[in-house]
N, C-alpha and C positions, 0 to 999 in steps of 0.2 A: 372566743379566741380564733385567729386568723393568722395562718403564716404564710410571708408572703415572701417568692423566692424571687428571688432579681439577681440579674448580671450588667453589670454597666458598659456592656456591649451591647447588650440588648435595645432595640430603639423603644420600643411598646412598655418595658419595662420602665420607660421616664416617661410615660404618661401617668402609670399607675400609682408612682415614686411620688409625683404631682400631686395625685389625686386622694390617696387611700388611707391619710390619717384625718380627714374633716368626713370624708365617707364615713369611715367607724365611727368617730369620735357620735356622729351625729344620729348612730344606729345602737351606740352604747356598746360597744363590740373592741375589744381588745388587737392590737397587730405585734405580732410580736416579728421582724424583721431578719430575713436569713440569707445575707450573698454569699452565692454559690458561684462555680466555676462553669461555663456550658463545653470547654473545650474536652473534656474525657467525654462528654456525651457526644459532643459530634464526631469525637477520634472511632469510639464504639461502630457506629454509622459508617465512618470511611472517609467522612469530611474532613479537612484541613482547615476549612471558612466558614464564617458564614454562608448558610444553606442562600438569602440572599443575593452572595455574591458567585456562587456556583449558578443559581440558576437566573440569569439577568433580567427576564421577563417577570419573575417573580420581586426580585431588589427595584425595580421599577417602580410596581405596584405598590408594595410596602413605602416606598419615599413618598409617593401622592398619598399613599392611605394616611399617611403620618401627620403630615399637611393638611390634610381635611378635617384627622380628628382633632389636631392641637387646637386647630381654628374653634373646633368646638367645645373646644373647655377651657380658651382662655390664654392659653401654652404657647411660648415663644418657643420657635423652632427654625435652626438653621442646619441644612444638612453638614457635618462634618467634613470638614478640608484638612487631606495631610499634606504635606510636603512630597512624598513620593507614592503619594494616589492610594496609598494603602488603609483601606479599615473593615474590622473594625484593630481600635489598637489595641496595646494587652492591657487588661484587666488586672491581673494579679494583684498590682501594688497598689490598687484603689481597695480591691477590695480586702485586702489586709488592712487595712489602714481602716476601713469603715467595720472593721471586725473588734480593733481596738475599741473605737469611737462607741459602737455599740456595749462595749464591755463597760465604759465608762461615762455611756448619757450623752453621747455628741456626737452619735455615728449615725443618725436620721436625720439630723441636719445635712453634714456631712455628705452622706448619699445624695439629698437634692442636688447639693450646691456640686458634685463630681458630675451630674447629669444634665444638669443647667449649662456649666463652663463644656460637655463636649457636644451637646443638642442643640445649645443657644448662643452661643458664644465663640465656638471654634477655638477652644481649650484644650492642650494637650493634657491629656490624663494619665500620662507616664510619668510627667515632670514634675520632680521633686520641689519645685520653690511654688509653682504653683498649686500643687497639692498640700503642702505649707500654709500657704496664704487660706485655702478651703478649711483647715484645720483650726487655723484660727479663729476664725468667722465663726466655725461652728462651737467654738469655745475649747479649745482640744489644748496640749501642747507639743509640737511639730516634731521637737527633737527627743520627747518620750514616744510619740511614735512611732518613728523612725525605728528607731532603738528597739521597742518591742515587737515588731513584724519583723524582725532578725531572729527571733526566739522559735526553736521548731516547737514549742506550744502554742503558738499563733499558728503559724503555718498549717501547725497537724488541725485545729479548730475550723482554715478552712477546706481541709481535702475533708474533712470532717461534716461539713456543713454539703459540700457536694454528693460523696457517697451518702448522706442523708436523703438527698434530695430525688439521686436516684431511687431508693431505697421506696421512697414516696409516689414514683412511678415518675417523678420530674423527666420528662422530656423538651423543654422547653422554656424560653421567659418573657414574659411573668407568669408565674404559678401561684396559687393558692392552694392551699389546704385548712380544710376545716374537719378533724378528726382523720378519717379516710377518703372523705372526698376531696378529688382534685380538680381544681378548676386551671383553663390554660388562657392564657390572654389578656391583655387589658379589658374586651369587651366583656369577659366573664367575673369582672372584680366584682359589681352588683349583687350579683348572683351568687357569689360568695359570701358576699357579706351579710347577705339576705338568710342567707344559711346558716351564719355564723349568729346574726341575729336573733334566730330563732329556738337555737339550744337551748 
């Protein structure tokens, strides 16, 4: 078993998103899927943004890095365009939404197809018909959605899933865990799995 924590702010996180259910499947290895929140972790720290966009020599590099690795696994990748230059955008209502989807078998799809529409596509991922449309695809239905990420049992599920994650030593996404070890990055999903494999 492998838990894998993502934020669909995260860029690195939709390589892994891409990659990490034919990785198991092909290692025999279980994923069990946990989006978390990274904003109380950066608020902790002092940040308001992405650490990316505080440090711009650093958001540089990660945009080429990104570029380089999607090239290498295959991964269509377009850097995100807002309308008033701002990202990353919020999270929140994707990943409630993918918190449902997971409760009920369609929230792995789900998750690509939210990381696809804002990596590949230049997809707003706050908007509700669009995130609609991702729900469908993923076999969901949009207006029980909706509807249940208004329930503070959703809600609490994901500040729940975040103070887990801290809890995990989660600093960062993508994460893995495999019992107590944690791994941090797309480039350590291998190496996780490898571990996971081996239990």
């Amino acid at each position: 078993m492998i838990t894998f924590w993502y934020e669909f702010a995260s860029t690195y996180s939709y390589l892994s998103a891409m990659r990490i259910d034919a990785l198991a499947e092909a290692k025999g290895v279980e994923v069990e899927w946990k989006p978390f929140l990274l904003g109380p972790i950066f608020a902790a720290q002092g940040w308001n943004t992405s650490p990316f966009n505080i440090y711009p020599a650093k958001g540089q590099y990660m945009w080429r890095d990104m570029e380089r690795r999607a090239a290498k696994y295959g991964i269509p990748i377009k850097r995100p365009v807002t309308s008033d230059g701002g990202w990353p955008r919020s999270s929140v209502k994707a990943a409630r939404l993918a918190l449902v989807g997971l409760n009920e078998g369609w929230g792995q799809e789900f998750s690509r197809l939210v990381y696809i529409g804002e990596f590949s596509d230049h997809a707003d991922i706050t908007d509700e018909e669009i995130l609609s449309n991702w729900i469908r695809q993923a076999g969901g239905d949009p207006l029980h959605a909706f509807k249940t990420i208004q329930s503070d049992a959703l809600k609490g599920q994901l500040r729940q899933n975040t103070e887990d994650a801290i809890s995990a030593g989660v600093f960062g996404a993508p994460s893995f865990t495999v019992g107590e070890e944690l791994f941090w990055g797309d480039d350590r999903l291998e190496d996780a799995l490898d571990l996971a494999a081996s239990h």
